[in-house]
CHARMM-style PDB file with segment names, atoms N, HN, CA, C and O in Angstrom:
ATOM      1  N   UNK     1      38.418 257.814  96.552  1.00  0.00      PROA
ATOM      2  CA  UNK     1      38.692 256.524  95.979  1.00  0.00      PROA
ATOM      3  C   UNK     1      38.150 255.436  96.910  1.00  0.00      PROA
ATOM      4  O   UNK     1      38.552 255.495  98.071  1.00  0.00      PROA
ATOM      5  N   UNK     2      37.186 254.318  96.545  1.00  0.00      PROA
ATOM      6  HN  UNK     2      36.859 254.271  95.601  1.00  0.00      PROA
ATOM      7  CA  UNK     2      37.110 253.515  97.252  1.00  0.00      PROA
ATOM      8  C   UNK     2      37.939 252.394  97.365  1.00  0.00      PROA
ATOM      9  O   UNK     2      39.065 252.329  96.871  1.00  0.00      PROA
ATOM     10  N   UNK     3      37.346 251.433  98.066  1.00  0.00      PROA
ATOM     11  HN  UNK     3      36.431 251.486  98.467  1.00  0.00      PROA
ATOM     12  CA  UNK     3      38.538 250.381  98.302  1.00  0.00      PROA
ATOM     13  C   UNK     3      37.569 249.083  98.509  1.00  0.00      PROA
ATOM     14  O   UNK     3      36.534 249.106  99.174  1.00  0.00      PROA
ATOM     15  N   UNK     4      38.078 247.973  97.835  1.00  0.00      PROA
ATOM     16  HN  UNK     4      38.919 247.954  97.294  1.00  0.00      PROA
ATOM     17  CA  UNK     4      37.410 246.966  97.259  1.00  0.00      PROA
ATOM     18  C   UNK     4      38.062 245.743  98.408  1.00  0.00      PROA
ATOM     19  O   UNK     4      39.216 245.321  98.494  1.00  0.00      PROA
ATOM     20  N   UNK     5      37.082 245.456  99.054  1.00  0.00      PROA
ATOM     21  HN  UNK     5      36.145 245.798  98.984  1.00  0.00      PROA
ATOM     22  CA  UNK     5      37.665 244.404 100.138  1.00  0.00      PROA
ATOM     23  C   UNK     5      36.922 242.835  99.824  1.00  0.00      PROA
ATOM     24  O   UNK     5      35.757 242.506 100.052  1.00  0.00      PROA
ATOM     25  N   UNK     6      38.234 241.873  99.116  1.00  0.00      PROA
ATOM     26  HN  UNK     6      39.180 242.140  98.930  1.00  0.00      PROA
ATOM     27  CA  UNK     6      37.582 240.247  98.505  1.00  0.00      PROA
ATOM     28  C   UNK     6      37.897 239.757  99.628  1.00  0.00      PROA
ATOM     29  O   UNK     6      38.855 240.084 100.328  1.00  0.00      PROA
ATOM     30  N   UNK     7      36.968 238.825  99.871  1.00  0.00      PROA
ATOM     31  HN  UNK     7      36.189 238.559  99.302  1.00  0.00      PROA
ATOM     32  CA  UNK     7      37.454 237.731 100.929  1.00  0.00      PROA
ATOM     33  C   UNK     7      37.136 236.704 100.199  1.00  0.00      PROA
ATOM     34  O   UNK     7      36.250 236.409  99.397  1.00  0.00      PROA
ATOM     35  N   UNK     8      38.686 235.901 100.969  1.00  0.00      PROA
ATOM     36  HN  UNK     8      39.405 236.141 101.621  1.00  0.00      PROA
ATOM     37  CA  UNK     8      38.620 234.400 100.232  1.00  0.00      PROA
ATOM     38  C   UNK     8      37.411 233.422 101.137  1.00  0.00      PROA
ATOM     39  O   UNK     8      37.405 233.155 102.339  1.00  0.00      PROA
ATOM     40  N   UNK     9      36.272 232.959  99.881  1.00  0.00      PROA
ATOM     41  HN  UNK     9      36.277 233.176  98.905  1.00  0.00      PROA
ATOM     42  CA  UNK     9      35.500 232.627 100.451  1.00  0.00      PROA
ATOM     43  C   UNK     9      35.836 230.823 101.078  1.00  0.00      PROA
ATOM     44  O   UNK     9      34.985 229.953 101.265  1.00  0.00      PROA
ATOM     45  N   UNK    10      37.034 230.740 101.240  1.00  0.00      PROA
ATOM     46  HN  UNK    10      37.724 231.447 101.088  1.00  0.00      PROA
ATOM     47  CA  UNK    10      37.523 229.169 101.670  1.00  0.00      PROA
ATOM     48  C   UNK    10      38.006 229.535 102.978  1.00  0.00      PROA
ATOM     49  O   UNK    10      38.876 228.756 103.369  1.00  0.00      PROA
ATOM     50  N   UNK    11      37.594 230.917 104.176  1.00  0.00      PROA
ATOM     51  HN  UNK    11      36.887 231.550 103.859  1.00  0.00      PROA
ATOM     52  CA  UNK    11      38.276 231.402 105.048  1.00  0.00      PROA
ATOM     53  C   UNK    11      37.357 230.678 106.036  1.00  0.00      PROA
ATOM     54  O   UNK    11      37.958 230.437 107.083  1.00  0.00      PROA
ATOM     55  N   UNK    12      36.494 230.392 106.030  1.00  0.00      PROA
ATOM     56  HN  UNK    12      36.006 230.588 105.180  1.00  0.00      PROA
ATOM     57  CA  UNK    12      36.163 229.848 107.702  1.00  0.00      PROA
ATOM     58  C   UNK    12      36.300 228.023 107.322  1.00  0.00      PROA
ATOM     59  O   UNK    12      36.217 227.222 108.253  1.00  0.00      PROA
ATOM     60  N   UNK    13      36.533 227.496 105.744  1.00  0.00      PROA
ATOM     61  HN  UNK    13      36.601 228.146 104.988  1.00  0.00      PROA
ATOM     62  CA  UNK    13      36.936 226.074 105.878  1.00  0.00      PROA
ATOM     63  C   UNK    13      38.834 226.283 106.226  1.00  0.00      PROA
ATOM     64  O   UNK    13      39.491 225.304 106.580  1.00  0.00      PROA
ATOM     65  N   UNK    14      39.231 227.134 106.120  1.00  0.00      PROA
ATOM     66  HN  UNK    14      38.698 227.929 105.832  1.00  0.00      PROA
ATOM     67  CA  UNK    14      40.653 227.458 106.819  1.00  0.00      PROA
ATOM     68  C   UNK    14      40.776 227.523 107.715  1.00  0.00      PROA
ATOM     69  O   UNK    14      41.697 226.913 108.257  1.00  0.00      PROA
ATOM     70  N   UNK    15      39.620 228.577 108.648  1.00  0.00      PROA
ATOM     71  HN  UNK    15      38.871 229.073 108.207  1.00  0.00      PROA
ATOM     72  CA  UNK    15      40.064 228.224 109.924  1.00  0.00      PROA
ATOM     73  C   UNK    15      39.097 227.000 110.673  1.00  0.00      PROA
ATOM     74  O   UNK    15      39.624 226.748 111.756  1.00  0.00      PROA
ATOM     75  N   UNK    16      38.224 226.402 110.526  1.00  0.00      PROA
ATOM     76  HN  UNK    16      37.795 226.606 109.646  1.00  0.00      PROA
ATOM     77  CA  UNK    16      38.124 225.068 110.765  1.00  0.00      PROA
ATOM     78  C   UNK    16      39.387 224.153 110.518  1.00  0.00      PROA
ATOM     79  O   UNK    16      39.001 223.114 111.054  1.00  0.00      PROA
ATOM     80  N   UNK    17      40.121 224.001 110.242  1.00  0.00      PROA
ATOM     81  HN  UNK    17      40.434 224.845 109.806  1.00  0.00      PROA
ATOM     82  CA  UNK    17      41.124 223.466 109.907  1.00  0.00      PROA
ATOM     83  C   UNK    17      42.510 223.522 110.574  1.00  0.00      PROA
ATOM     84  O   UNK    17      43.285 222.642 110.949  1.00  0.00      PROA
ATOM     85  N   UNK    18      42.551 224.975 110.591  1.00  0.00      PROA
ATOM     86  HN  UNK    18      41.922 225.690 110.287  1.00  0.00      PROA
ATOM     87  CA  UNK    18      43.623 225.590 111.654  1.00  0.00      PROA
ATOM     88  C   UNK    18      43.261 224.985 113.386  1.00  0.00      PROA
ATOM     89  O   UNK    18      44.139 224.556 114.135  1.00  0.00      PROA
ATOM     90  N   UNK    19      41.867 225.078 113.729  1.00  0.00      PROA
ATOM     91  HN  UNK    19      41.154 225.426 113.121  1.00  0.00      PROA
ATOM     92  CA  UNK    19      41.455 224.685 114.456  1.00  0.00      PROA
ATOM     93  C   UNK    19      41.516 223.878 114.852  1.00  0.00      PROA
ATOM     94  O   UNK    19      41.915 223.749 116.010  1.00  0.00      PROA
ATOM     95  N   UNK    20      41.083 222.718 113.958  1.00  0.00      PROA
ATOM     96  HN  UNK    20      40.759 222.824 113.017  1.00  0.00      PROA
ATOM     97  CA  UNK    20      41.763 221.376 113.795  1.00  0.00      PROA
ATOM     98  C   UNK    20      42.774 220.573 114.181  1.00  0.00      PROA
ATOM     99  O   UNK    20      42.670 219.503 114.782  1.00  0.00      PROA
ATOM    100  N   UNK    21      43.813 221.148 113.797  1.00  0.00      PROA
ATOM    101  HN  UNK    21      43.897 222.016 113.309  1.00  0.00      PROA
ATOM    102  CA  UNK    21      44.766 220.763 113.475  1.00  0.00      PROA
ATOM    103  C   UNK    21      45.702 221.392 114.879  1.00  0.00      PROA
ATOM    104  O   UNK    21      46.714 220.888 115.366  1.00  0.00      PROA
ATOM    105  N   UNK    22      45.065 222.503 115.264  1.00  0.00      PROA
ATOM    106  HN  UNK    22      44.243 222.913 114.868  1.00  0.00      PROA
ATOM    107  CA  UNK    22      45.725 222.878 116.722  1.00  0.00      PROA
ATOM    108  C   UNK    22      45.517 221.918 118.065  1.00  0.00      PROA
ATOM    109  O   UNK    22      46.205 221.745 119.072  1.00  0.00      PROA
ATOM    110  N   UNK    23      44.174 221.344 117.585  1.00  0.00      PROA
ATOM    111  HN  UNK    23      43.615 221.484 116.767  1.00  0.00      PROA
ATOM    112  CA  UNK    23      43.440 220.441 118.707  1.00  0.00      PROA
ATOM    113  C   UNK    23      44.172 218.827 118.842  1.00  0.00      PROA
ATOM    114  O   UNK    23      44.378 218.049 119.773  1.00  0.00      PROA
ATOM    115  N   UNK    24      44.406 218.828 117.468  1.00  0.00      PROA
ATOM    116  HN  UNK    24      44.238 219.460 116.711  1.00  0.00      PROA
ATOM    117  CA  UNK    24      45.290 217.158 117.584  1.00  0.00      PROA
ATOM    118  C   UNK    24      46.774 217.446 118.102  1.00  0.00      PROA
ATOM    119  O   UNK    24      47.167 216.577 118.880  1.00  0.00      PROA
ATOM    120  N   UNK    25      47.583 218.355 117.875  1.00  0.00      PROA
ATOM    121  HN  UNK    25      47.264 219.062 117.243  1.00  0.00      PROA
ATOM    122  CA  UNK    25      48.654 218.931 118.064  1.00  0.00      PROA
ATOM    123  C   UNK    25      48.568 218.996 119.799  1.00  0.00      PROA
ATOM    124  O   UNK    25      49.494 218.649 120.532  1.00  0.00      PROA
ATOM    125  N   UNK    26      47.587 219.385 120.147  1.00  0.00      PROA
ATOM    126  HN  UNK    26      46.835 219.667 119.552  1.00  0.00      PROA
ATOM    127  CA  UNK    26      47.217 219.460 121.959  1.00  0.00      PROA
ATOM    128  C   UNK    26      46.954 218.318 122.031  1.00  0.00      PROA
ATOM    129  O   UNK    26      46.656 218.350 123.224  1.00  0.00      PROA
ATOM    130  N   UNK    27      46.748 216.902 121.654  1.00  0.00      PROA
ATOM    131  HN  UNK    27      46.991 216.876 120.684  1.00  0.00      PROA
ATOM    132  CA  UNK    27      46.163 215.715 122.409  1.00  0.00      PROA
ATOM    133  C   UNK    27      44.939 215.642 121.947  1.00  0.00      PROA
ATOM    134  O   UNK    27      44.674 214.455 122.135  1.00  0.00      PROA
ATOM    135  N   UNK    28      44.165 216.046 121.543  1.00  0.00      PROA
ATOM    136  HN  UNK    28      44.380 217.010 121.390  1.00  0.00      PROA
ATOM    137  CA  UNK    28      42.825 215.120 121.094  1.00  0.00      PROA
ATOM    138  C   UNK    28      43.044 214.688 120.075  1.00  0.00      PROA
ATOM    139  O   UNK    28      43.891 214.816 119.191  1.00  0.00      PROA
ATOM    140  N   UNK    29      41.612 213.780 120.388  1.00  0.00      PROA
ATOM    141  HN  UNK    29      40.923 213.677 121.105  1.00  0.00      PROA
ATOM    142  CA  UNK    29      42.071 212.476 119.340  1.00  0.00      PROA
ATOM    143  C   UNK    29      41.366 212.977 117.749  1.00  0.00      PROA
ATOM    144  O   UNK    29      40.737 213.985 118.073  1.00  0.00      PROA
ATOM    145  N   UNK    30      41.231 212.851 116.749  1.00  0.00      PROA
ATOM    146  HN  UNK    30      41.742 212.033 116.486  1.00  0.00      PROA
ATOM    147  CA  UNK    30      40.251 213.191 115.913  1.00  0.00      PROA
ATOM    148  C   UNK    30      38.847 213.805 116.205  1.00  0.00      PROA
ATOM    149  O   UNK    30      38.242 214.875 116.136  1.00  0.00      PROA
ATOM    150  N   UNK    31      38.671 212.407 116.599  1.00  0.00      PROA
ATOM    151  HN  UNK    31      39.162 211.538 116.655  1.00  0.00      PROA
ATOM    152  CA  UNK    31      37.251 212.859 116.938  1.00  0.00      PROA
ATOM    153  C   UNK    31      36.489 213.777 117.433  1.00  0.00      PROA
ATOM    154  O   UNK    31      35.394 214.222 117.089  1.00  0.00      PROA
ATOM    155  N   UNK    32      37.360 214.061 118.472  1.00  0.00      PROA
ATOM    156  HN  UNK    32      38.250 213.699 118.751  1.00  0.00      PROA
ATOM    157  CA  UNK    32      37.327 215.357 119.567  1.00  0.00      PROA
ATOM    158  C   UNK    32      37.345 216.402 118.964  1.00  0.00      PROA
ATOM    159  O   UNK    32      36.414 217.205 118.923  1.00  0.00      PROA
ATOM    160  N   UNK    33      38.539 216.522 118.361  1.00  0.00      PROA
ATOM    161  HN  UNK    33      39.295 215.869 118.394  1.00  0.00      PROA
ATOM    162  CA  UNK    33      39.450 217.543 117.335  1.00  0.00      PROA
ATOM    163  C   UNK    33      37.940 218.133 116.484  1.00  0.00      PROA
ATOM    164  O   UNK    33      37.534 219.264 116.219  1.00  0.00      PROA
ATOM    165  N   UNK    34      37.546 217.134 116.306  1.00  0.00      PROA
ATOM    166  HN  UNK    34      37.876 216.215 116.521  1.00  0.00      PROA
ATOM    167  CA  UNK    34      36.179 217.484 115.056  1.00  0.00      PROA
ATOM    168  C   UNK    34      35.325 218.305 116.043  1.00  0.00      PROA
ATOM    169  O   UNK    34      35.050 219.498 115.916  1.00  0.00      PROA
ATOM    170  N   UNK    35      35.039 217.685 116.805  1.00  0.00      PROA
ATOM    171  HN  UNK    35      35.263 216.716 116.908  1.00  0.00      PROA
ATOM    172  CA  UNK    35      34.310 218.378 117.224  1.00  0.00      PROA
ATOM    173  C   UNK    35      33.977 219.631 118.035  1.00  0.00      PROA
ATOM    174  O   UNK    35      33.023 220.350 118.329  1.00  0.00      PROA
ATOM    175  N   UNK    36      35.416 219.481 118.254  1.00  0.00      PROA
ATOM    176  HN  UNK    36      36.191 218.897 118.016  1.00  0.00      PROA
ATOM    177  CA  UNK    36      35.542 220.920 119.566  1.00  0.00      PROA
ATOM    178  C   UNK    36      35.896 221.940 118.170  1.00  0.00      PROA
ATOM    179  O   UNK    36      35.525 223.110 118.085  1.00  0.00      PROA
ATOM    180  N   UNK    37      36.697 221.202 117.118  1.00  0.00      PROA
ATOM    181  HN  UNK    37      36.998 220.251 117.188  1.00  0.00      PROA
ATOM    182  CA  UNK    37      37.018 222.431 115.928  1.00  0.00      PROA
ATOM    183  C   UNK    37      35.594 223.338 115.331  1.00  0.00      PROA
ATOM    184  O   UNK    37      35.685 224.528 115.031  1.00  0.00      PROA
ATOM    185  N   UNK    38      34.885 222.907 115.272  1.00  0.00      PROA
ATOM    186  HN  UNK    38      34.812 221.940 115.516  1.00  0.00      PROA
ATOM    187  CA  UNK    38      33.461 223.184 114.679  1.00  0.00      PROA
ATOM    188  C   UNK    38      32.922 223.813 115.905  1.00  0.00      PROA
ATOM    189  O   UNK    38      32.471 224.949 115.762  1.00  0.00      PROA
ATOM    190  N   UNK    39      32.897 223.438 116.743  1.00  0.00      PROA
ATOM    191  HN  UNK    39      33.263 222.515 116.860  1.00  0.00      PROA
ATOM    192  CA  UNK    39      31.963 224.205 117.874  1.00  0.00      PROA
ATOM    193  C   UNK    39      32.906 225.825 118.445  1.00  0.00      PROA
ATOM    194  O   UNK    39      33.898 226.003 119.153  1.00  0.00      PROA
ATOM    195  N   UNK    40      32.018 226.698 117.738  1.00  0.00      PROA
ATOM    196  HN  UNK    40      31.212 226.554 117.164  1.00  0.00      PROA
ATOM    197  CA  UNK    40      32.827 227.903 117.966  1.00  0.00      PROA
ATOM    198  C   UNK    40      32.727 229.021 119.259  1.00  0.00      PROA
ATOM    199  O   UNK    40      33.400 230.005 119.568  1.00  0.00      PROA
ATOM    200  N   UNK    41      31.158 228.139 120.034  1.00  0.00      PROA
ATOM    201  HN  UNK    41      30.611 227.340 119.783  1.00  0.00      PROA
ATOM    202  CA  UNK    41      31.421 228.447 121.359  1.00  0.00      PROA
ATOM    203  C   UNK    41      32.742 228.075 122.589  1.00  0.00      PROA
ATOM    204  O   UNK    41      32.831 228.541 123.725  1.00  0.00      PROA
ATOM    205  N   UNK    42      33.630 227.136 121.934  1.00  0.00      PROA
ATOM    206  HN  UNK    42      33.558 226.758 121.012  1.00  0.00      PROA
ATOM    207  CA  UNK    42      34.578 226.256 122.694  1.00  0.00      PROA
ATOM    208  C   UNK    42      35.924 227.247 122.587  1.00  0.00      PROA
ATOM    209  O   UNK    42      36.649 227.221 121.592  1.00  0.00      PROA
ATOM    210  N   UNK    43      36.154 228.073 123.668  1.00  0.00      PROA
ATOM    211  HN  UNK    43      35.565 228.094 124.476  1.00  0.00      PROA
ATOM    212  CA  UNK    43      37.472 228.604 123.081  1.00  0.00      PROA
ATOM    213  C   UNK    43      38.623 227.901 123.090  1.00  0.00      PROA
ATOM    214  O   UNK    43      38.986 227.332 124.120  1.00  0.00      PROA
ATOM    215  N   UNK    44      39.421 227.846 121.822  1.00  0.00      PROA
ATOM    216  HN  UNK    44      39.126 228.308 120.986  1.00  0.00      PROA
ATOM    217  CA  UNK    44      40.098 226.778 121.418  1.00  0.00      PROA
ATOM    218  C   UNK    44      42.071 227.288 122.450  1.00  0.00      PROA
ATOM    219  O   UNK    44      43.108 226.653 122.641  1.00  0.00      PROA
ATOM    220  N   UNK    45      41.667 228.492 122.748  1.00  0.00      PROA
ATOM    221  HN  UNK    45      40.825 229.008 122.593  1.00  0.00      PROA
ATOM    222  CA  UNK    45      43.077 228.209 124.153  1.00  0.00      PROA
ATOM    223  C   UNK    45      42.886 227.856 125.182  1.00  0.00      PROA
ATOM    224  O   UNK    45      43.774 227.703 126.021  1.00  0.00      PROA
ATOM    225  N   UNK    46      41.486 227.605 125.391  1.00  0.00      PROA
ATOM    226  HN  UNK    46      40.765 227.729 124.709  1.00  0.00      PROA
ATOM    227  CA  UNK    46      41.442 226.835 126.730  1.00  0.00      PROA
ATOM    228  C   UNK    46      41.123 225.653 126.698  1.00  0.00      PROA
ATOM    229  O   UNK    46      41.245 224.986 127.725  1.00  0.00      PROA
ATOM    230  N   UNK    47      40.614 225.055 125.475  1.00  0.00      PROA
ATOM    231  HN  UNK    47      40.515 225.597 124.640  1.00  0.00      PROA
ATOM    232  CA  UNK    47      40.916 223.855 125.149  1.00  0.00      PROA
ATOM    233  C   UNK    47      42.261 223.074 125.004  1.00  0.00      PROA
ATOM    234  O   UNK    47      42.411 221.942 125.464  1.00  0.00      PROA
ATOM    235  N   UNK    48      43.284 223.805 124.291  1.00  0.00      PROA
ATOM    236  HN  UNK    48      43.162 224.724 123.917  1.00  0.00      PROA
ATOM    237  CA  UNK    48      44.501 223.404 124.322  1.00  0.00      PROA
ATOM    238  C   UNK    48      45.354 223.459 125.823  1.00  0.00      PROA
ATOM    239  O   UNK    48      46.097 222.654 126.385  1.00  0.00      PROA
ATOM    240  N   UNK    49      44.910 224.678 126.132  1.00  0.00      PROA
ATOM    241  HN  UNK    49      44.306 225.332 125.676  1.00  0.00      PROA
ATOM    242  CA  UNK    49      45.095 225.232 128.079  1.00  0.00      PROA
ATOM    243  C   UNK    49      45.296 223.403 129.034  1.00  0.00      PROA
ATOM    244  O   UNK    49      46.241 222.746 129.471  1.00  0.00      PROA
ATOM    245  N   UNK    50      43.820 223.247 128.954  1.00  0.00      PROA
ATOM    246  HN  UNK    50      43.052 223.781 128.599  1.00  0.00      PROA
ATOM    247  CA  UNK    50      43.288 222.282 129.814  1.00  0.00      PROA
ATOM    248  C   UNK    50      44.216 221.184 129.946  1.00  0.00      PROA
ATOM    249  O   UNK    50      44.803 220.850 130.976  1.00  0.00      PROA
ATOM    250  N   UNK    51      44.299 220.600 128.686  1.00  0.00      PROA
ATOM    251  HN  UNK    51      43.823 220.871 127.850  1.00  0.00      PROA
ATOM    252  CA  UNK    51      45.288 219.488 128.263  1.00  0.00      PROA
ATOM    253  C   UNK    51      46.873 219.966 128.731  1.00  0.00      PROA
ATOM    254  O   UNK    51      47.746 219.288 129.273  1.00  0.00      PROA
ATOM    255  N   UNK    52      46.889 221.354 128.317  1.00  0.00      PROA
ATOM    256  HN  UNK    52      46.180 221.905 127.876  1.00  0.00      PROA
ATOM    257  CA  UNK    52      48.242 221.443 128.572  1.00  0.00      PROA
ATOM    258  C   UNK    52      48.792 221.199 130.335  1.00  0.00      PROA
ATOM    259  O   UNK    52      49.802 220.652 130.777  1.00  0.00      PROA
ATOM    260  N   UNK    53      47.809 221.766 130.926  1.00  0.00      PROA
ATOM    261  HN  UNK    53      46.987 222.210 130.568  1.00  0.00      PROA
ATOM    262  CA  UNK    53      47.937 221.421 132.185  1.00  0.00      PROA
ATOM    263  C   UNK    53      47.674 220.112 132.896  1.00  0.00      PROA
ATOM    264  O   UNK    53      47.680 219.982 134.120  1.00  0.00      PROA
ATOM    265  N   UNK    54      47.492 219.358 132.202  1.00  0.00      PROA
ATOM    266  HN  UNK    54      47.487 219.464 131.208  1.00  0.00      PROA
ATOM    267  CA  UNK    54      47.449 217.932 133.075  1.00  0.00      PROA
ATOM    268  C   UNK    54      45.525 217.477 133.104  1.00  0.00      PROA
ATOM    269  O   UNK    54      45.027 216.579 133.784  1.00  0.00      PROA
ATOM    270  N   UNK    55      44.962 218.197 132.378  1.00  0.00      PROA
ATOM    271  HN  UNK    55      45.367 218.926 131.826  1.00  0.00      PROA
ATOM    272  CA  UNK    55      43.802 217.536 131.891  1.00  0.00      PROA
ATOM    273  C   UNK    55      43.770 216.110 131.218  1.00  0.00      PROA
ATOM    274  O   UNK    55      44.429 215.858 130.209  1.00  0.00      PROA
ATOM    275  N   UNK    56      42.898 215.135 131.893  1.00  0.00      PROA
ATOM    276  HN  UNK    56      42.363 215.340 132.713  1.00  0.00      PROA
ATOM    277  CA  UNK    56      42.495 214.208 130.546  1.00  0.00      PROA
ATOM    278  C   UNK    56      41.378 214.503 129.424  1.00  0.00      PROA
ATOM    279  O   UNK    56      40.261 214.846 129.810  1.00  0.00      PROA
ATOM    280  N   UNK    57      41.635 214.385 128.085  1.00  0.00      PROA
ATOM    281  HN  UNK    57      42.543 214.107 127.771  1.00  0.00      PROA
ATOM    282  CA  UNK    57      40.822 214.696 127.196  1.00  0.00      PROA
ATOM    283  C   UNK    57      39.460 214.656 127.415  1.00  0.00      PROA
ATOM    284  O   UNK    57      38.732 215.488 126.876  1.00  0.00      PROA
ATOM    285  N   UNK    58      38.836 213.424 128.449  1.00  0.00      PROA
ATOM    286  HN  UNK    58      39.428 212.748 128.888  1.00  0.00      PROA
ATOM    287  CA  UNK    58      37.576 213.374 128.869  1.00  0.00      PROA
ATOM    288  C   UNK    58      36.750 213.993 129.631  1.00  0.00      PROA
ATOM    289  O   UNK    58      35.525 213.961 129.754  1.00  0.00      PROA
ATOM    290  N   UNK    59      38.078 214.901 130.423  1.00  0.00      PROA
ATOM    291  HN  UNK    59      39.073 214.927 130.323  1.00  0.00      PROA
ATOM    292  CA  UNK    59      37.372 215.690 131.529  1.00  0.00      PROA
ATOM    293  C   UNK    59      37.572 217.158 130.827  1.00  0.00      PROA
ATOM    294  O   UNK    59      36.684 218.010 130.830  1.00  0.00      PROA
ATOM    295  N   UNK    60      38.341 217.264 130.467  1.00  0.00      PROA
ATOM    296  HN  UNK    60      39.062 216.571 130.464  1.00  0.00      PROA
ATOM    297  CA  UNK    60      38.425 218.331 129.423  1.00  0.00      PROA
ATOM    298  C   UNK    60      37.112 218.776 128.306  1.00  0.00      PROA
ATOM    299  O   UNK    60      36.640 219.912 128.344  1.00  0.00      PROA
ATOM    300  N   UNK    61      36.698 217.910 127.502  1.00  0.00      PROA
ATOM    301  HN  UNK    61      37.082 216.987 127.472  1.00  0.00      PROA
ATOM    302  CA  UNK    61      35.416 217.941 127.063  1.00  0.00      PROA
ATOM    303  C   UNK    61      34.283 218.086 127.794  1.00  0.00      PROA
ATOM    304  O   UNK    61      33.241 218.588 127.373  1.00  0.00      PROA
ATOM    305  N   UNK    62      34.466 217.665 128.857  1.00  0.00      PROA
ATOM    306  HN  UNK    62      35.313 217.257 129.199  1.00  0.00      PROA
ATOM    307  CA  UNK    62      33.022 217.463 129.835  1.00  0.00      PROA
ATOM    308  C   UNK    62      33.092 219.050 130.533  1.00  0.00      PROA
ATOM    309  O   UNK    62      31.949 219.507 130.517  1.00  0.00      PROA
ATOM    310  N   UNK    63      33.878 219.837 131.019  1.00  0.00      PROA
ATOM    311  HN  UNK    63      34.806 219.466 131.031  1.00  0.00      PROA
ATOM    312  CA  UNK    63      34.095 220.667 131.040  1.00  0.00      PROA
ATOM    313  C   UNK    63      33.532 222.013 129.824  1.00  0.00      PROA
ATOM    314  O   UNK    63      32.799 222.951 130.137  1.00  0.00      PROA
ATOM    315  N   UNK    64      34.056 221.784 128.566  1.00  0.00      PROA
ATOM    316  HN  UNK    64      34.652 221.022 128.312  1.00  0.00      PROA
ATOM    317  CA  UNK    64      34.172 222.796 127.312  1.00  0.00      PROA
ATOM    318  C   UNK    64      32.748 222.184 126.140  1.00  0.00      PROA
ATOM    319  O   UNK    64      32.581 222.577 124.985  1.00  0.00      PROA
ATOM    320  N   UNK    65      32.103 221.407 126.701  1.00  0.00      PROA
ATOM    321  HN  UNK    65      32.240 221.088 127.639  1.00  0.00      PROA
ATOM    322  CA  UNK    65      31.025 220.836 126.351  1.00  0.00      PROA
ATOM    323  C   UNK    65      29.910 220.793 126.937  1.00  0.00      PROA
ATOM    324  OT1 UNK    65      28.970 220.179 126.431  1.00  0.00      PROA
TER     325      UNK     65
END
């Protein structure tokens, strides 16, 4: 018997989003948020990491950018 595997094709605008939405939740501002969400070289726990530890958002980017 085989087995029929659908993917919901709205799954990587989901996790852009999730992404998103984790990044403003950590301190960036939108903008940031946009952009570090989309860039999928940026790993997004050490993005949240950075901030969490007493990073400013600016040096934080300059860093993960």
């Amino acid at each position: 018997m085989s087995t029929i595997h659908l993917t919901d094709t709205r799954e990587p605008e989901l996790v852009d989003r999730w992404r998103y939405e984790t990044l403003l939740r950590a301190g960036y501002g939108r903008e940031s948020a946009t952009v570090l969400a989309l860039s999928y070289d940026v790993d997004l726990h050490l993005a949240v990491d950075l901030l969490g530890r007493g990073c400013s958002v600016d040096l934080a980017l300059q860093i993960l950018l």
